[in-house]
N, C-alpha and C positions, 0 to 999 in steps of 0.2 A: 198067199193072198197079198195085192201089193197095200203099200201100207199109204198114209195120206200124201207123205213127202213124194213117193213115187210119181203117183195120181197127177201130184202138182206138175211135176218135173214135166209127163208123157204131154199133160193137157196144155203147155207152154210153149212147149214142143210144136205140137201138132198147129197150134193156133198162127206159132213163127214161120210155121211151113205154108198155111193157108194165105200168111201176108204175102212171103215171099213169092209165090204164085201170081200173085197178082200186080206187082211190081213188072214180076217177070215180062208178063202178059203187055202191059204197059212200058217194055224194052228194058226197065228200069235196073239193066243187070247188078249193076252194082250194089244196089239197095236189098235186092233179091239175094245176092252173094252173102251179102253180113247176116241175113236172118235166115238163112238156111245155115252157116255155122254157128247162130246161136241156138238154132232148133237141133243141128246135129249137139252142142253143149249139155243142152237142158236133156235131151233122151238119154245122154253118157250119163248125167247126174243120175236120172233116173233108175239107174240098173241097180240089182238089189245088190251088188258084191263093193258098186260105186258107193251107195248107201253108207254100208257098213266101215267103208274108210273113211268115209267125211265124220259120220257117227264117233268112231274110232277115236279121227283127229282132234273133234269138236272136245270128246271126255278128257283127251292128253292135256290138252290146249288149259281147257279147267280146271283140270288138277294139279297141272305148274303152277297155274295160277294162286291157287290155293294154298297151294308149300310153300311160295312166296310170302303170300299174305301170311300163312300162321307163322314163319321163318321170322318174318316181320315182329309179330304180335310175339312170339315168344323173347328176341330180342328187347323189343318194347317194356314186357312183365321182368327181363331180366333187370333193362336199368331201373327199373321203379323199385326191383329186389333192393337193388344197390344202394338206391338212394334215399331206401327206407334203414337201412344200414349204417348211412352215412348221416344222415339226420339222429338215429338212437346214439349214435357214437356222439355226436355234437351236444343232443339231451342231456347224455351221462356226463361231458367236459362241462355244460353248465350247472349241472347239478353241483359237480364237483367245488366247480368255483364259487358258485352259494354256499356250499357250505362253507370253503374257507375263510371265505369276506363275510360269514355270521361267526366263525374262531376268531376272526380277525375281531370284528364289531365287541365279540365278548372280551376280548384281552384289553381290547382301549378301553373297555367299561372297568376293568381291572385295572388298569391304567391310573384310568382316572380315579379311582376310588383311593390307590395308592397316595396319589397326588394329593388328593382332599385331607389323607388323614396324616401325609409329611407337611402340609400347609399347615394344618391345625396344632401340629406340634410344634412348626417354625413358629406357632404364632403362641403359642403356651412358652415356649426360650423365651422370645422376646418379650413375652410379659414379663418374666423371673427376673431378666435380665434388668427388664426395669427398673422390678419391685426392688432389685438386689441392691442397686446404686441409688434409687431415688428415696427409698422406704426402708430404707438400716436403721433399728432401733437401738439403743443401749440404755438399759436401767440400773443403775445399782438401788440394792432392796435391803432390807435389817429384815431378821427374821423376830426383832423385835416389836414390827409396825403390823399389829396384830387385825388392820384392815385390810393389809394386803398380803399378809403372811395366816395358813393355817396350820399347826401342824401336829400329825400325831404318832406317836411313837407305837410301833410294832415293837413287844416284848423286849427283849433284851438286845435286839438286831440292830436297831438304828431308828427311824427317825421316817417317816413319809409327808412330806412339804408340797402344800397347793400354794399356786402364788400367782396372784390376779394380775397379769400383765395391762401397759396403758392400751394397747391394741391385741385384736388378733393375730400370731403368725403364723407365716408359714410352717410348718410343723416342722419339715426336714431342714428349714433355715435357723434353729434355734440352736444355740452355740451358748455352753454359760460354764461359770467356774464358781468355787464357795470359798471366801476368806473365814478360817475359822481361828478362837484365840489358841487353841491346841498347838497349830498349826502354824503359831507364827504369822497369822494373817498372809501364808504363799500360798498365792490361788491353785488349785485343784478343778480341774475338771470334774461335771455333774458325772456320776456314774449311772449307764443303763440299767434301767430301763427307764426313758420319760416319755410323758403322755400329755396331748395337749386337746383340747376343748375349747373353742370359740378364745377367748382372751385366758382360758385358765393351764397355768403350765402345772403338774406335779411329776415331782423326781424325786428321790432317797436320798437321803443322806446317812457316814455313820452315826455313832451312836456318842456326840457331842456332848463332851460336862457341858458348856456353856450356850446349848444351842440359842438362846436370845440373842446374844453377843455373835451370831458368824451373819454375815456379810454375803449376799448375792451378787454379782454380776450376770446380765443377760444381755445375748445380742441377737436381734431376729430381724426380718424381714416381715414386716409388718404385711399382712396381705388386706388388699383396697376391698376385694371382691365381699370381704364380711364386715357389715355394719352394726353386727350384735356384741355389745360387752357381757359382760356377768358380775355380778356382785352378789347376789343373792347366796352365798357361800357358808356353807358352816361344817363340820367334823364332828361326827359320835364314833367314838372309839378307833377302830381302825377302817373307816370308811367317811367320804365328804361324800357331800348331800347337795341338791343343786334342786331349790325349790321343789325340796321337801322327797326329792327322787335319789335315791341312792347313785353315783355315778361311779367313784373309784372306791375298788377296796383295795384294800392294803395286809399281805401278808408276809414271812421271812422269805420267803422264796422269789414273791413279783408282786409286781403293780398291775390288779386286772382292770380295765374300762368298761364298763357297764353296755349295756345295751342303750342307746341316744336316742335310740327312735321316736319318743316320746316325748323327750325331751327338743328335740327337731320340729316336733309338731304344735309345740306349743307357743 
């Protein structure tokens, strides 16, 4: 059965054979000539075996085409593979680098905190430094001047001396000797352990015939930063009392300091 292409091709045919007839008819050979070999073309097309080559070609022709195109299209998927590759690799470098400029950003935070707390200590030096040159005190004291002197004897051992200094010192700036008549009035160094409280110093002494008769020197470093004296002072047995608060006791072994917390809050 011919098929539509066919059909087309015969009836193209036939139709270019009817012109050229009539051309003919009309001498018109020439005109006649080209439509009878496009009427012999279009009947060649027409033949079923003609068909099937053109058909043939037509599929070839489209499926080049096609292996091109997808050749294309996979090419295509290839570089996007790539460059979906080469972006995750670029993610991961800047991931990388956040994190290190946040190691970085922590270490200057360490940095600086470093910095803040060598500042704070430059600046604690240069206070001492101050106090040391500008606020040197010296007192010489009688342990007979029984307003500034308290003192109570531990058993057979010696002797435990509170002694109201004119100021507060600094506690580690406090430097003293005891001239005693024993002793020839050659000064000796306080012996550890001393303890100091707001303007109140207590240290040990031995165990002096003449303790009314020896003699204090003290030298400190008056510190600016405390504006509280004390006087309020007095001795029951082997412990001083600081309004009405037990603060030091006193036995053969050491000098304890009480708990001040309360004494702070007052």
């Amino acid at each position: 059965m011919p098929t539509p292409e066919q059909i087309f091709c015969w009836f193209v045919a036939i139709l270019l054979v009817v012109v050229a007839l009539r051309f003919l008819v009309k001498e018109k050979l020439s005109f006649a000539l080209v439509l009878c070999l496009c009427a012999i073309g279009f009947a060649f097309f027409g033949l079923s075996g003609v068909q099937g080559l053109l058909k043939t070609g037509l599929l070839l022709t489209v499926k080049d085409s096609l292996v091109k195109y997808g050749e294309k299209l996979e090419g295509f998927q290839t570089n996007v593979a790539s460059m979906r590759a080469e972006l995750g690799e670029h993610q991961t470098l800047i991931d990388k680098h956040q994190q290190e400029l946040k190691d970085q950003q922590a270490l200057l935070r360490t940095t600086q905190t470093n910095i803040t707390g060598q500042q704070e200590k430059l600046s604690d030096v240069t206070y001492w430094v101050k106090n040391l040159y500008a606020n040197t005190e010296n007192e010489t004291i009688y342990t007979s001047d029984t307003n500034r002197v308290l003192v109570s004897q531990v058993t057979n051992y010696g002797f435990c001396v509170c002694i109201k200094l004119k100021h507060p010192p600094i506690r580690e700036s406090i430097q003293g000797s005891v001239l005693a008549p024993e002793l020839m009035f050659v000064p000796i160094q306080f012996e550890k352990p001393n303890l100091a409280y707001r303007n109140l110093f207590v240290t040990a002494l031995p165990l002096y015939k003449n303790i009314r008769s020896t003699q204090l020197r003290i030298q400190y470093v008056k510190d600016t930063r405390l504006t509280n004296v004390t006087e309020d002072v007095e001795v029951r047995g082997s412990e001083f009392y600081l309004g009405g608060i037990s603060f030091v006791h006193c036995d053969t072994n050491a000098i304890y300091l009480r708990d001040l917390s309360a004494l702070d809050h007052r």
